[in-house]
C-alpha positions in Angstrom: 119.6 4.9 162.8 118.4 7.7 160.4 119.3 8.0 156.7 121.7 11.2 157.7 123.3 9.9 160.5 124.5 6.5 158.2 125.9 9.0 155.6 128.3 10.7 157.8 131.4 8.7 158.8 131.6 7.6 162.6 133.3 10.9 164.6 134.1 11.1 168.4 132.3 12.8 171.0 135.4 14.9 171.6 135.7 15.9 168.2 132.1 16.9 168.1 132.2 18.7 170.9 135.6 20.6 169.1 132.7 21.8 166.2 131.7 25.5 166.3 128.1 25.6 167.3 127.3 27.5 164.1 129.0 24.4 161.9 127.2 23.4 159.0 127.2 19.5 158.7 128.0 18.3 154.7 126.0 16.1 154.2 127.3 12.8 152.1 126.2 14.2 148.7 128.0 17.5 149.2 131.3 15.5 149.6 130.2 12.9 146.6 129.4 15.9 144.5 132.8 17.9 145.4 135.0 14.9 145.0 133.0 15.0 141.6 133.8 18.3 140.3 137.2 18.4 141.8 138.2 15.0 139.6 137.8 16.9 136.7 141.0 19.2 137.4 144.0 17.6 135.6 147.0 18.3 138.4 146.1 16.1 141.4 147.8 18.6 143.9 144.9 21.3 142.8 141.8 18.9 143.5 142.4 19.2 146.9 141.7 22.6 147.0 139.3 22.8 144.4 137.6 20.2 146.7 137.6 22.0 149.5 136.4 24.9 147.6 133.5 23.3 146.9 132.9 22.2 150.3 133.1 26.1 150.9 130.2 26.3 148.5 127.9 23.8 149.9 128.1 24.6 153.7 127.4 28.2 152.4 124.5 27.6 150.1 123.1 26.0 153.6 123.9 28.2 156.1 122.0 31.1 154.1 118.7 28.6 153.2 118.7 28.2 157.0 119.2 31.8 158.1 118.1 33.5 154.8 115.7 31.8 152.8 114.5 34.7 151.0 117.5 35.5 149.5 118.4 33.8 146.3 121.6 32.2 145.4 122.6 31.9 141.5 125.2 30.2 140.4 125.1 30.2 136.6 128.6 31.9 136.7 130.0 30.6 139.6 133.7 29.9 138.5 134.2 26.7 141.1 131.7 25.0 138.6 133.2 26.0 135.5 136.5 23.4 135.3 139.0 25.9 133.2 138.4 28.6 136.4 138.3 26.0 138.7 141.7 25.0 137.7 143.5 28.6 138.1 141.3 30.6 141.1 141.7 29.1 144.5 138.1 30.7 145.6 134.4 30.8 144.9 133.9 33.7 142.7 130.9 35.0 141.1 128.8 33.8 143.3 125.3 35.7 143.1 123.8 36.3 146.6 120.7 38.5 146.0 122.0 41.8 144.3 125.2 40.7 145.7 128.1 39.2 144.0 129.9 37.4 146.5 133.6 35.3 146.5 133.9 32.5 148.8 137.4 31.8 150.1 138.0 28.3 152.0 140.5 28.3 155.4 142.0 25.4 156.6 142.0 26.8 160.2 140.9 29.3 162.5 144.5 30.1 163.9 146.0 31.1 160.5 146.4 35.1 161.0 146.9 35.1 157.1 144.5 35.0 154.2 145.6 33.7 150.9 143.6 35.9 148.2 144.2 35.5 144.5 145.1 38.4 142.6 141.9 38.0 140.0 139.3 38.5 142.9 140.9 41.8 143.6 142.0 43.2 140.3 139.9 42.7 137.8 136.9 44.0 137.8 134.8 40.4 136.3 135.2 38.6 139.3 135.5 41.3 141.4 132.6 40.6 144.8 130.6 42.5 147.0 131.9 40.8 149.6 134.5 38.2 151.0 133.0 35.4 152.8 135.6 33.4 154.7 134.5 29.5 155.0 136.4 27.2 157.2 136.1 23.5 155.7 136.6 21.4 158.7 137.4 18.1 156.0 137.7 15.4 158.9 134.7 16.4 160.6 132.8 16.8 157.4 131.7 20.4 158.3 132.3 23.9 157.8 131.7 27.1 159.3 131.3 30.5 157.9 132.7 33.0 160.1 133.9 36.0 158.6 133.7 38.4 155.8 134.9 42.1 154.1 133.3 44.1 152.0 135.0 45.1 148.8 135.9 48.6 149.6 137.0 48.3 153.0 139.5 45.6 151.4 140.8 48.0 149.3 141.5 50.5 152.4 143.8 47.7 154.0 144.8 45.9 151.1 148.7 45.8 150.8 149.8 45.5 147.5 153.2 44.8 148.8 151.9 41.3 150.2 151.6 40.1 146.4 153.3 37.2 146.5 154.8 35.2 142.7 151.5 32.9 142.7 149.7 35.7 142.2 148.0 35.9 145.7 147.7 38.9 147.6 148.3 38.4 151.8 145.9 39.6 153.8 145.5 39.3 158.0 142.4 37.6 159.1 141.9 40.3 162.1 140.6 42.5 159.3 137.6 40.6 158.5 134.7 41.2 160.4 134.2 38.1 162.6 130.2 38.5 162.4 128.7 36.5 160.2 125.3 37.9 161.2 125.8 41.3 159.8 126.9 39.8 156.2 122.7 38.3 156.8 122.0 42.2 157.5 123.5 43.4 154.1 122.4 41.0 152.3 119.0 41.4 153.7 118.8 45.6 153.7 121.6 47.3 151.9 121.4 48.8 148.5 123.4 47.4 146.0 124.9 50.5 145.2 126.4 50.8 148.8 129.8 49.1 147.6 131.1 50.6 144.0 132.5 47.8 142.4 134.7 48.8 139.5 133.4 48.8 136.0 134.1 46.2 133.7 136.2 47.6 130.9 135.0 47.5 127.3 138.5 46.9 125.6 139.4 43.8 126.6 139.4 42.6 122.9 142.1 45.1 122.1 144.1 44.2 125.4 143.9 40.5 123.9 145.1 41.4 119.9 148.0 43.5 121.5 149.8 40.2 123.3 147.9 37.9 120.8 151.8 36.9 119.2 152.9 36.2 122.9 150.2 34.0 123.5 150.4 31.8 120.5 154.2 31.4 121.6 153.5 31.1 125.4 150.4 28.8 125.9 151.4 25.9 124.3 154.1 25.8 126.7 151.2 25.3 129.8 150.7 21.8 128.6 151.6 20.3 131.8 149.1 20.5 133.9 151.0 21.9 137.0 152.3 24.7 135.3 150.0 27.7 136.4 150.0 31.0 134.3 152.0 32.8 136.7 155.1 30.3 135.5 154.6 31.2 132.0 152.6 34.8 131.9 153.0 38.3 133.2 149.9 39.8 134.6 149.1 41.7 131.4 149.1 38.5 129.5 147.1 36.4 131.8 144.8 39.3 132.1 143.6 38.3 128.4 143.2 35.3 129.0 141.5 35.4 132.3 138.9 38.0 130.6 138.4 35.7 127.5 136.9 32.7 128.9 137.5 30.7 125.8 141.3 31.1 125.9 140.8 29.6 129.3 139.1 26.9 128.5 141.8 26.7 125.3 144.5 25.9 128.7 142.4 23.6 130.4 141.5 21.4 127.8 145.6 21.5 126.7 146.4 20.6 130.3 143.4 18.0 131.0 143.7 16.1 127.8 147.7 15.7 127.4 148.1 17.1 124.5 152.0 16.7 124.1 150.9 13.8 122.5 149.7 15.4 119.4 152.0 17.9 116.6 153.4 20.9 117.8 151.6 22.8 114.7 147.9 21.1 115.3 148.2 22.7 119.0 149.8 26.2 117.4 147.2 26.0 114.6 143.8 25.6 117.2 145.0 28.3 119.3 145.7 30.8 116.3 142.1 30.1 115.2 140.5 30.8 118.8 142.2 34.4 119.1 140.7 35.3 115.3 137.6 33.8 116.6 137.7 36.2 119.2 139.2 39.1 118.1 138.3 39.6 114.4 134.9 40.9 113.9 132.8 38.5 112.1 129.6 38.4 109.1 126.4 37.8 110.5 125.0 35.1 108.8 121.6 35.5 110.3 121.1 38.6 108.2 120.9 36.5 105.2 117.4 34.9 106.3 116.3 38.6 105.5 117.8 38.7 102.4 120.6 40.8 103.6 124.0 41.3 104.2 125.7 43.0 106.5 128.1 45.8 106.2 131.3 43.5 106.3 129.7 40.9 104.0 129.2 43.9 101.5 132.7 45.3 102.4 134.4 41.6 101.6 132.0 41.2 98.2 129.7 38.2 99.5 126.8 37.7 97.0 123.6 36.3 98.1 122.3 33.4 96.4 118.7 32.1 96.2 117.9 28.4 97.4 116.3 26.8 94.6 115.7 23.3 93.0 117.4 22.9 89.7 118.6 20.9 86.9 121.4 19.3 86.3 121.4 19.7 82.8 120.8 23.1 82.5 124.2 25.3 81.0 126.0 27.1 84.4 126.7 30.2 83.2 126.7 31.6 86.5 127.9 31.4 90.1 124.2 31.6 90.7 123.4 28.5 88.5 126.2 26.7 89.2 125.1 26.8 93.4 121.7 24.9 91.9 124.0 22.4 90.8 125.5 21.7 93.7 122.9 22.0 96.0 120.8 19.6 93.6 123.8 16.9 94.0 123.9 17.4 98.2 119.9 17.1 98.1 120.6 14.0 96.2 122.8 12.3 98.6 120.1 13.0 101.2 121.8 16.5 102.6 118.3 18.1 103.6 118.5 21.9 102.9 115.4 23.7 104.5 113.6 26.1 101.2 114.0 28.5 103.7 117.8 28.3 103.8 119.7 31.3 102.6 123.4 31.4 100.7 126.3 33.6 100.0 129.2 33.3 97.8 132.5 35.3 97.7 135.4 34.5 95.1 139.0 34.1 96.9 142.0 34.1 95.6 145.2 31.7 97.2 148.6 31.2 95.6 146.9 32.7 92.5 144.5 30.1 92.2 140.6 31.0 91.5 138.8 29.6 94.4 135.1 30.3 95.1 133.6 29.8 98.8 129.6 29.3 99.2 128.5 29.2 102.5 124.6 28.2 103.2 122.6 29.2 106.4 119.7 28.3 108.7 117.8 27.8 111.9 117.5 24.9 113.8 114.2 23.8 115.9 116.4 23.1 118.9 115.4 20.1 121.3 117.2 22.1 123.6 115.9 25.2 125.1 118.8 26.9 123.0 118.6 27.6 119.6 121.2 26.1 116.9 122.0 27.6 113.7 123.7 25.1 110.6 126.4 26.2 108.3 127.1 24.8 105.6 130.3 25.2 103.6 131.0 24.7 99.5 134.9 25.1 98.5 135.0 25.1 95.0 136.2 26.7 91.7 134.7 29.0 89.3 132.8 26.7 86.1 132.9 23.7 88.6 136.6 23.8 87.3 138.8 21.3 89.2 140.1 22.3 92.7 144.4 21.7 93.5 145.0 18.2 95.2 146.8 19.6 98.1 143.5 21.6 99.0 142.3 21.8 102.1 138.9 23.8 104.2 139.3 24.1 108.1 136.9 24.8 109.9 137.6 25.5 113.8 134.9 26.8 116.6 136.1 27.9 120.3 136.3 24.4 121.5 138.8 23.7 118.3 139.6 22.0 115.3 136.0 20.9 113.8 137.1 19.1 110.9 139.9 19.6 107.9 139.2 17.9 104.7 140.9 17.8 101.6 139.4 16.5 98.3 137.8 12.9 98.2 139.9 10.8 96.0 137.4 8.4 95.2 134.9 11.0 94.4 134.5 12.7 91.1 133.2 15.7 93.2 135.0 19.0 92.1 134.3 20.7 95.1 135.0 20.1 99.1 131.8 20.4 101.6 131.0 20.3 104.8 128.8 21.3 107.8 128.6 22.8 111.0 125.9 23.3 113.6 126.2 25.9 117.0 124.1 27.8 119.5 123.4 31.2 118.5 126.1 32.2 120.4 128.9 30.3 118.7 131.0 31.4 116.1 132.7 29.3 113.0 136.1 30.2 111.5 136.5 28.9 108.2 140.7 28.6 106.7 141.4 27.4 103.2 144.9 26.2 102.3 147.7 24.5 100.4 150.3 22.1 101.5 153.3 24.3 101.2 151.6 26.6 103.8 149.8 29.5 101.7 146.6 30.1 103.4 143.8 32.1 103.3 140.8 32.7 106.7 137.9 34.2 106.3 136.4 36.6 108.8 134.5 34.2 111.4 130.6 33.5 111.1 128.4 34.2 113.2 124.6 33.9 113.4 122.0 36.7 115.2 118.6 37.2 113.7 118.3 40.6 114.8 117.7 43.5 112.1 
């Protein structure tokens, strides 16, 4: 017996002979690697479907090697593989087939005359496809069959936006999908691109997010439960922001997947506030002190930029300047390494009425990775080294969350609170100083981009 055959579970002849001729068989890996992905969703009554949706994937991926090889298939933003999609689109979307973006949507049966859609496929415009590929997973016969399709704007003709249903679906008869896979192949092969207008991304989806920014911080925390969808909590304006902000999806998933009504109502309120000024505020580009400048908001919020020297304890600080030597000396000392080509900033703050000074430190990392990291490092202190209030603390927060939040080391005689944080270029840092009585004070986010 052959290596294939052993990996499929035993089947009748009569159910064999039930399989479309154009099935595709999954092969033992395809149903290891769904059941895989599929775990990862934290309400078991999803997985199901998130499984099958990745069966969709699978038998498609092979049916267009087999008939297709030529055309490429990407799916670096395929939403079935990202978890905090996965758990809130039933489909395959962003699929890239050629020039083509293409949405997968996986039937139980040929003899439904209905086709469940969601809502986010259709109207909004980032995961918005080309086309719409129907894929039958037959799950007990450990095949599939992909049998039908619609192009974007012939949906749109016989869309009826009555059929929206309170999941957020729209309903949709299968008669009107064109029952030949074999001209999808054609399309995909021959037509331009440009053929099917797809809606254009809009550029505002920032502002859309600051105007229902309060009722989201009072909303999401209440999706803890895993099988609470947004459509339970949100209206479509709302979930539009977070749908189009990846991170505040990813902000519900991990709230759902890792139980967090376990932990303080204010650590979950406080994450969550940090992730919107993450995404919404505009933020200093760090990277522009590597060229001994600062940007315009840098200048606009008084940051100073400070040299990265060696220096001498002993000398008299008479400066913010010659204090930073001081403290960098002391980190060096401990074994903090601090590249010479390492640039700083400083800006004074005020909180409560109490002096404050924030240095903050920057360079490049030579990344194992292929992506590059950048370091941050972060200096709370006061003007003169003078001694920082007890209650103090620095938070610093990235999109995944809560980094760290210290206060000062009681069995230090430091008079100053430090820390550091490394990211991808990409990544952003959002830095909050406060008191215990709940005065605080956050700094515009950094961010790191070497460009001039």
């Amino acid at each position: 017996m052959s290596n294939l055959s052993s990996n499929i579970l035993p089947m009748s002849y009569l159910d064999f002979e039930t399989l479309p001729t154009s099935a595709i068989a999954l092969s033992y890996d395809d149903i290891e690697r769904a059941a895989e992905i599929s775990d990862r969703i934290p309400d078991e009554l999803k997985q199901w479907q998130v499984y099958l949706n990745c069966l969709a994937l699978f038998a498609f991926e092979q049916w267009l090697e087999e008939r297709a090889e030529s055309i490429a298939i990407n799916r670096d933003k395929c939403t079935i593989l990202q978890p905090a999609f996965a758990n809130f689109i039933n489909g395959v979307a962003n699929l890239q087939v050629g020039e083509f973006k293409v949405c997968l949507i996986a039937t139980g049966s040929l003899s439904d005359e209905m086709v469940s859609l969601p809502r986010v496929v259709i109207d909004l415009p980032e995961f918005i496809p080309h086309f719409y590929v129907l894929v039958e997973v037959l799950e007990e016969q450990e095949a599939a069959n992909v049998y039908a399709f619609l192009a974007y704007q012939e949906l749109i003709e016989v869309l009826d936006l009555t059929s929206l249903q309170s999941d957020w679906s729209y309903q949709l008869p299968i008669a009107c999908f064109e029952d030949n896979p074999d001209r999808l192949l054609l399309y995909l092969r021959c037509l331009e691109v440009s053929a099917i207008s797809l809606p254009a991304i809009p550029t505002h989806r920032t502002g859309i997010l600051a105007t229902v920014q309060n009722q989201l911080l009072e909303l999401l925390p209440e999706l803890r439960s895993p099988e609470r969808e947004l459509s339970d909590i949100l209206t479509w304006e709302q979930a539009t922001a977070v749908f189009t902000n990846p991170e505040l999806l990813n902000w519900v998933y991990t709230l759902q997947k890792q139980h967090l009504e376990t932990q303080n109502q204010p650590s979950v309120n406080t994450s969550l506030q940090d992730l919107i000024k993450l995404i919404t505020q505009p933020a200093v580009n760090a990277g522009r002190w590597l060229w001994d400048e600062l940007d315009e908001l840098a200048q606009e919020l008084s940051w100073v930029l400070l040299p990265i020297a060696s220096a001498s304890a002993m000398r008299p600080i008479r400066s913010p300047e010659e204090e930073f030597e001081v403290i960098v000396t002391q980190l060096r000392q401990r074994g903090l390494e601090i590249p010479i080509q390492a640039r700083g900033a400083y800006q004074d703050l005020l909180l409560a009425g109490i002096p404050l000074r924030m240095y903050a430190v920057t360079w490049h990392l030579v990344a194992e990775s292929e992506q590059p990291e950048w370091s941050l490092l972060l200096i709370l202190g006061a003007p003169a080294l003078m001694s920082l209030p007890s209650n103090i603390k620095l938070r610093v927060s990235d999109q995944t969350g809560i980094l760290e939040e210290l206060g000062l080391n009681a069995e230090s005689e430091d008079s100053y609170i430090f820390t550091r944080a490394i990211g991808y270029w990409d990544e952003k840092f959002l830095v909050s100083v406060s008191l215990m009585d709940g005065v605080e004070v956050t700094l515009p986010p950094f961010a790191f981009d070497l460009g001039r």
